[in-house]
N, C-alpha and C positions, 0 to 999 in steps of 0.2 A: 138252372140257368139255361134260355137258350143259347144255340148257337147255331152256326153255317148261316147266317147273314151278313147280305141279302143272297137268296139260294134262288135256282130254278125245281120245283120240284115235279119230273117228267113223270108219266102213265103211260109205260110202254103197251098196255094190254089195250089203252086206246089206240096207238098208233098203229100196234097188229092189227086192232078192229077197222081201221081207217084204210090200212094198205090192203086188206084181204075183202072189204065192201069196193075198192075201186078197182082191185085186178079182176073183182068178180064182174064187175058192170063194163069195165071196157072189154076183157074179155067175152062178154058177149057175141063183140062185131070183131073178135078175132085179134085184138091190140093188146101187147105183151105192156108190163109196166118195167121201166128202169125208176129204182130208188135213187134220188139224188139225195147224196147224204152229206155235201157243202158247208148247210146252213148250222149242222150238231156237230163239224168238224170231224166226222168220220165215225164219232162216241160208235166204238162193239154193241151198245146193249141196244141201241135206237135203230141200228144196220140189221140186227138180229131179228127186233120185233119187227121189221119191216118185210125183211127177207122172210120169217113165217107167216107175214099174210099174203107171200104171192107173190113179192115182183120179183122180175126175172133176173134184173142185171142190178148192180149199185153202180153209180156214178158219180161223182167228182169233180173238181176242177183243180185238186192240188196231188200232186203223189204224194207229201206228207201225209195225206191221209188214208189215203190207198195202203199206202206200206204200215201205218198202225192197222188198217182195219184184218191185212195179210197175219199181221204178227199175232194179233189176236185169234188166229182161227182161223178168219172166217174166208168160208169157201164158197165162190159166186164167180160168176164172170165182172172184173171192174173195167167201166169204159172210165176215162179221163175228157175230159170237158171243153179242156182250156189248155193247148198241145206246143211247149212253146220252144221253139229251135234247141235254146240253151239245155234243152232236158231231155235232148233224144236218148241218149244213152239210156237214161233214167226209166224213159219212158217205156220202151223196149225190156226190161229186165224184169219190169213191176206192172204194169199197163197191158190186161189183153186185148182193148181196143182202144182205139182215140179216134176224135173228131178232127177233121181236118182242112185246112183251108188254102193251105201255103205247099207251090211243089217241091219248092225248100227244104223245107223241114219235112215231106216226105221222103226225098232223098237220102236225109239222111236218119231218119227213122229205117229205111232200108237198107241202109251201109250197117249199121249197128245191129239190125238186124243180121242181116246175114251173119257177123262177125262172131253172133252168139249161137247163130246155126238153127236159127226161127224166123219165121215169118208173123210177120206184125201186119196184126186186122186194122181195118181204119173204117171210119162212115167218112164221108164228106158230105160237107156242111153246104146248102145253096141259099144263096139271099135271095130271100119273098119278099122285101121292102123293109125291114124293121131296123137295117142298117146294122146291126152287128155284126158278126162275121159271117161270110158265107162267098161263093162260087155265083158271080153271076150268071142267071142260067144261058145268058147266049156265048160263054166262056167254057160251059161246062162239058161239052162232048170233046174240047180239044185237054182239058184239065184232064178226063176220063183216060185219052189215049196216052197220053204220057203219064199218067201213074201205073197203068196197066203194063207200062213198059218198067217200071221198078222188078228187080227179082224176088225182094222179100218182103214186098208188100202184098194185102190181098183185102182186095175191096170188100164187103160183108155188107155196107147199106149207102143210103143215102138221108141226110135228115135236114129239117131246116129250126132255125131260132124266131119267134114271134114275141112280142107283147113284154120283150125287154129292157130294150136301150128305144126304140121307137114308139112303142105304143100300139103298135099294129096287131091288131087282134086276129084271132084263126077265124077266118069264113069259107063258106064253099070255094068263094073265089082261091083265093093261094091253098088252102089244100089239093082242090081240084091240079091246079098248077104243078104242085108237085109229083102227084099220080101220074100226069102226063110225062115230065120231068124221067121220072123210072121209066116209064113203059118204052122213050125214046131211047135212051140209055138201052136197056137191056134189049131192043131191036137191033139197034147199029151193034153193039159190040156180042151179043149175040151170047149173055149174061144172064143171071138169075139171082138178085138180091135179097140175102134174107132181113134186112133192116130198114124199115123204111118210117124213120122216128120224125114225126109230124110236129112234134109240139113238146109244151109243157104243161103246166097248171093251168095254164088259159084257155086249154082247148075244151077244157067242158060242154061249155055251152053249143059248139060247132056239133059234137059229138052227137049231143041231145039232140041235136035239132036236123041233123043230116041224116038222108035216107041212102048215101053210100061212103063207107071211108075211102073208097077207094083201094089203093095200094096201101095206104099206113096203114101200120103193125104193129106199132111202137108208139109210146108217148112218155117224157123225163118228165117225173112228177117228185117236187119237193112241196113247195106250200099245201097242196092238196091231203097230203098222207100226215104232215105235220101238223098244221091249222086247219083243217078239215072245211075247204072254203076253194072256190075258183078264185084266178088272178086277175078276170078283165075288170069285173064288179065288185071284187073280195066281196060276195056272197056263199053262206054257208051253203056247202051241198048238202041235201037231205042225206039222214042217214049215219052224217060222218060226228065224229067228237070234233070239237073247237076249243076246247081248253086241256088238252092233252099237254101244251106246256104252261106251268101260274111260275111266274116273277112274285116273290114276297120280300119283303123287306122292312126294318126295322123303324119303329117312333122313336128319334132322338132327339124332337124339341114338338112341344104341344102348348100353343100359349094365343093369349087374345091379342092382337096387334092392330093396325090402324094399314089398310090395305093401299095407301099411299106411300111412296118412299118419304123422308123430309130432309133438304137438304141440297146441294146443286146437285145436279146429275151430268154423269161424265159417259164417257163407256163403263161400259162390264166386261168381266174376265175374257171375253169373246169380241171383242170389239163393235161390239156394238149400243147405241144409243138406247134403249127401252124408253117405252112409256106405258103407263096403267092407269086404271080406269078405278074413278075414287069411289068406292063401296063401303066408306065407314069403316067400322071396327069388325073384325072378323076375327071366329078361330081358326087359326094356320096347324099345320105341324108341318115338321122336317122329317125327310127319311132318308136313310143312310145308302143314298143310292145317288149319284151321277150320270155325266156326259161322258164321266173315264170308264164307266162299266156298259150301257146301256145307249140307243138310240130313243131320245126322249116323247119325241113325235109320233111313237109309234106304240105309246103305254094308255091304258085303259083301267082305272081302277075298276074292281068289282061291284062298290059302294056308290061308283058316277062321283066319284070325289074332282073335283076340278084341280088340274095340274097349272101351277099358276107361274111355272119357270125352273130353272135348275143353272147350277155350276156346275162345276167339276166334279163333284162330290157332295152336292146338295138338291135333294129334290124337293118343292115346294109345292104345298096342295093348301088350297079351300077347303077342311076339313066340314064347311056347312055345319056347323055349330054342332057334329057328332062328339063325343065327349072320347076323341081318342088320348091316351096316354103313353109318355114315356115309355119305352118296350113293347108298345102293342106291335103288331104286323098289320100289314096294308099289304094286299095281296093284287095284283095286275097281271090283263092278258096282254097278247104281247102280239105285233103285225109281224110278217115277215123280218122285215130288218131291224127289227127290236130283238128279234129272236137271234137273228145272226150276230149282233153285237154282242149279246147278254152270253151267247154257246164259247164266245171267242174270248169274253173278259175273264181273265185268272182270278179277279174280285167275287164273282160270283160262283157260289157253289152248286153244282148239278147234284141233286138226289132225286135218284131211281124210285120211281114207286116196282114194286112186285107186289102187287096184290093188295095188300094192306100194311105191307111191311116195306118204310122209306129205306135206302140205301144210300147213302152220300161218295161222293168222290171228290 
């Protein structure tokens, strides 16, 4: 009898292969890698294989994760991502660096600091146009002077966010910006930053194609080391594995049906109106997979099987007159945010590959 469906079945020895070809290749031009480990919820064994290919730091957006990945072990420097007032304490106890934007919540990352008799590292974040968070750079030498006057804070970089929330991809242009950015900074205040974290996934292609990085040093890479692909084009980079994580999932209904609904049509469980495009009778099947586990838009059978909709708990495919059965598996790659949904749903079970031998959790 099988079971652990529908599962994600991970290859960590791909993901070490993926983290340890791209710290080798930006490490060329001298650029550290931080693992962001968000999208797998912090999972030890994914932080592990990542950290033995080379990156330097792990990073995060939630301290729930930070403090499992602690409890398990693991020993790295973890920056925090996403830095938010209500969690200074927090932040401070568990957190050896965070990103930051708000003099606010420096403040009192410094108060708590002190209280615990450490000094807490910080980057600050400047906005290059993508609109998510960041220090506008003509804000930024007066932001500078007054964190510099906190007593248990101590600056360590400066970094910016790209090809996010905006779409703004890393070109010469804003990275150049940001080189400048440092070089004025550590002029006037008469400074030397060891962090100077340019990007994320997206900046491949800038990398490839620039003949200086300038000051960056650093680049937050999750989609890259995970799905082995850049973020402006989701283009595979040479080199790397792409299906390090497969989505499988079980045949619960396989049957000839008439690809028309019949009957009025109203909304669906989503509120919305559908309409379908009549193709006769076809073979469907069901797979015991949803919207409550999974992001559906972002699934890719192996077989090019056509995803022809879902509910909550229903995924529906064009199985193209393939003779699937009851119990069989349909296996799918997954995009980014199909990956984050599927790491975060309790429905789906994660097993570890180690080598040839799966491991389930």
């Amino acid at each position: 009898m099988k079971s652990f469906m529908p599962r994600i079945e991970i290859a960590l020895s791909q993901i070490q292969d993926n983290a340890r070809i791209l710290s080798k290749l930006y490490g060329q031009k001298g650029i550290s890698l931080m693992g962001v480990s968000k999208a797998v919820l912090g999972e030890p064994s994914i932080v592990k294989a990542m950290i033995q290919g080379g990156v330097k730091f792990i990073a995060d957006s939630r301290i729930e994760n930070i403090q499992k990945m602690k409890n398990a072990g693991i020993l790295t420097k973890f920056v925090l991502l996403r830095t938010p007032l209500s969690r200074a304490e927090s932040i401070v106890k568990t957190v050896d660096i965070s990103l930051n934007t708000e003099i606010e919540t420096l403040k009192e990352l410094s108060y708590y600091a002190r209280a615990y008799n450490k000094y807490h590292q910080v980057i600050l974040m400047v906005e290059l146009g993508d609109l998510r968070e960041g220090i506008l750079p003509g804000d930024l030498s007066q932001f500078m002077r007054e964190t510099l006057s906190l007593s248990h804070i101590k600056i360590v970089g400066i970094g910016c966010n790209l090809a996010c929330y905006g779409g703004v991809k890393p070109d010469n242009a804003n990275m150049n910006k940001l080189s400048e950015l440092v070089e004025m900074i550590e002029k006037e205040f008469q400074i030397s930053l060891d962090i100077i974290s340019g990007g994320n996934s997206a900046n491949y292609d800038w990398y490839k194609s620039t003949q200086d990085v300038g000051k960056i040093n650093n680049l937050r890479l999750g989609e890259s080391i995970f799905l082995g692909c850049e973020t402006v084009n989701r283009k595979a980079i040479p080199g790397l594995h792409t299906h390090a994580f497969q989505l499988i999932a079980e045949v619960i209904e396989s049957k000839i049906k008439p690809s028309l609904p019949f009957g009025d049509i109203c909304q669906d469980a989503f509120g919305n109106i559908p309409s379908f495009a009549d193709r006769g009778i076809r073979q469907r099947a069901i797979i015991a997979l949803g919207r409550q586990d999974i992001l559906v838009s972002g699934l890719q059978s192996h077989n090019k099987l056509e995803i022809l909709g879902s509910s909550s708990d229903h995924l529906i495919l064009d199985s193209k007159n393939q003779n699937l059965q009851v119990g069989d598996e349909v296996n799918f790659n997954m995009d980014y945010g199909s990956l984050l949904a599927a790491m975060t749903s309790p429905f789906i079970k994660k097993q570890f590959i180690h080598s040839n031998s799966p491991v389930a959790v």
